[in-house]
C-alpha positions in Angstrom: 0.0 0.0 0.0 2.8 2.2 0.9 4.2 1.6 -2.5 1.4 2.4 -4.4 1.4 5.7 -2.7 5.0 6.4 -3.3 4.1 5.7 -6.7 1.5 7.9 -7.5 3.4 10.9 -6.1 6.2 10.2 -8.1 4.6 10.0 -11.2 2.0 13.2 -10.3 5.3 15.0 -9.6 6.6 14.1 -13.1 3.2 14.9 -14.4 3.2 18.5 -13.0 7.2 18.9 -13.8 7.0 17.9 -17.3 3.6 20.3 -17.8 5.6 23.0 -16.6 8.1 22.2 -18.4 6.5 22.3 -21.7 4.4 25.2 -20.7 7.5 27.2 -20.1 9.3 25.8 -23.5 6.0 26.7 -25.2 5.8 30.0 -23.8 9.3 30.8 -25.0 9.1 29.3 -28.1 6.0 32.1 -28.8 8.5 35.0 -29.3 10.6 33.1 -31.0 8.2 31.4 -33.8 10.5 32.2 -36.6 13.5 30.4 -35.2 10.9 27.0 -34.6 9.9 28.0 -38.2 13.5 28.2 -39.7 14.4 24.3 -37.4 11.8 22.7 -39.9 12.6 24.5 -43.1 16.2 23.6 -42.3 15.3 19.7 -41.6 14.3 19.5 -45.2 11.7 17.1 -44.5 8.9 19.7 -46.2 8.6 22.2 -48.2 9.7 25.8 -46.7 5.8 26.9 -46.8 5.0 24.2 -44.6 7.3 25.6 -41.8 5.5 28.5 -40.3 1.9 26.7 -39.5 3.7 23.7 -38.7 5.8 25.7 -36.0 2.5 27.2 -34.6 0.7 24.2 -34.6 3.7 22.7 -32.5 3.5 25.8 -30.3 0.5 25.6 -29.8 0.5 22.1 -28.9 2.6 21.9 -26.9 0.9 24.7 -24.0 -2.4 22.4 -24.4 -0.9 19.2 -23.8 1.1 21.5 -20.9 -2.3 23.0 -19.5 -3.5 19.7 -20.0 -1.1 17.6 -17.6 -1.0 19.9 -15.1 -4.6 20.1 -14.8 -5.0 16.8 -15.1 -7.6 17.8 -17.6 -8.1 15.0 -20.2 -5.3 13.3 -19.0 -5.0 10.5 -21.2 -5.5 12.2 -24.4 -3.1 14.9 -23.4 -0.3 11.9 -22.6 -1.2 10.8 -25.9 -0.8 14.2 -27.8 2.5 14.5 -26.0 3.7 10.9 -27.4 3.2 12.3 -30.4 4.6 15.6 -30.3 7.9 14.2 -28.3 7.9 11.3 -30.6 7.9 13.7 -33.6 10.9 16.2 -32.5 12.9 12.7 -31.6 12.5 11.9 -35.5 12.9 15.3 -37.1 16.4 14.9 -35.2 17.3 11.7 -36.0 16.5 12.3 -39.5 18.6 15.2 -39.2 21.5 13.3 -37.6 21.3 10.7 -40.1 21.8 12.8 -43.0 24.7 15.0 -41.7 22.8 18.5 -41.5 23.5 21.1 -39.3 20.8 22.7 -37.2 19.9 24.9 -34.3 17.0 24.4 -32.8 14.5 26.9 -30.4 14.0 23.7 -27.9 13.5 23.4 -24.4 14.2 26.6 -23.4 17.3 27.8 -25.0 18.4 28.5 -28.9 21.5 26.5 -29.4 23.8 25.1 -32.6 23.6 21.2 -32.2 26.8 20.0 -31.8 25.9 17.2 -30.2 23.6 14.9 -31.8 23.5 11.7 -29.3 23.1 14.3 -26.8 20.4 15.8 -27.7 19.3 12.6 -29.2 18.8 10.9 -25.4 17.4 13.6 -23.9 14.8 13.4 -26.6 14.6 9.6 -25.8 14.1 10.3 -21.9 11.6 12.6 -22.6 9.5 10.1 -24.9 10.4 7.8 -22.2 8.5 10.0 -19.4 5.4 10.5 -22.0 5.4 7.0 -22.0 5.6 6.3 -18.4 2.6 8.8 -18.2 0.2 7.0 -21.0 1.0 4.3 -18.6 -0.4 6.1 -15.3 -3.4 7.3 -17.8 -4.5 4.2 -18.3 -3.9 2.9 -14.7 -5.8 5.3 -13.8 -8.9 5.3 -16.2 -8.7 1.4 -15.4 -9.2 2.2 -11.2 -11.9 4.7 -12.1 -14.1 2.8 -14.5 -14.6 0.1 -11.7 -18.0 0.0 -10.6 -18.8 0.3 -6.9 -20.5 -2.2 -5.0 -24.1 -1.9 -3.3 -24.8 -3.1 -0.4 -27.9 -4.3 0.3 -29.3 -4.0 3.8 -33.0 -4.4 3.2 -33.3 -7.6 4.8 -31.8 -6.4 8.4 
């Protein structure tokens, strides 16, 4: 019992951290749409016309999938929506690593040169591994709340 409780306040902590987290990225990255716009024009994975709504649409999802986890509103959906978006930076940089190109990137926070791609590469991973462990606690959680609670029946005392 003690364990389960140890559990779940482990994995609300990294629920809240990893909101705030992408809230704050998110909330950074608004100034600074152009340079998210310019990361996927520069990963040559679309055309450049692509890059601006794609950056906002990024932007944008990430601070609802942030609201989201914190909140605890929609959780599940929200872990899922952050699988994907984590899921989709990890391959716009291994594509990127893969094929030699150089980029710089408006992520988490800071606007840095990548120099390091297996760097960057594992934090990437660890945080798709944290969305993960949070689909994970979704559906724990959806599976403890869709059990149906027993009547009693005291008529015949």
């Amino acid at each position: 019992m003690r364990n389960c409780r140890a559990i779940d306040i482990l994995l609300n902590l990294l629920r809240v951290g990893l909101g705030i987290f992408f809230l704050v990225t998110g909330v950074l990255k608004i100034g600074e749409l152009g340079q998210t716009a310019d990361f996927l024009t520069r990963s040559d994975v679309l055309p450049e016309f692509f890059s601006l709504p794609l950056a906002s649409l990024g932007i944008a999802m990430e601070l609802v999938v942030a609201v989201c986890m914190i909140f605890r509103l929609s959780y599940r959906g929200a872990t899922i929506w952050g699988v994907v978006m984590t899921g989709v930076f990890l391959a716009l940089y291994a594509q990127a690593w893969t094929r030699g190109l150089s980029l710089s990137c408006n992520c988490m926070g800071s606007a840095h040169e990548i120099v390091n791609y297996p760097q960057d590469t594992g934090v990437r991973l660890l945080l798709l591994g944290a969305m993960l462990l949070l689909v994970w606690d979704s559906r724990r959680r959806a599976t403890f709340s869709a059990r149906k609670p027993r009547k009693l029946d005291f008529s015949d005392a």
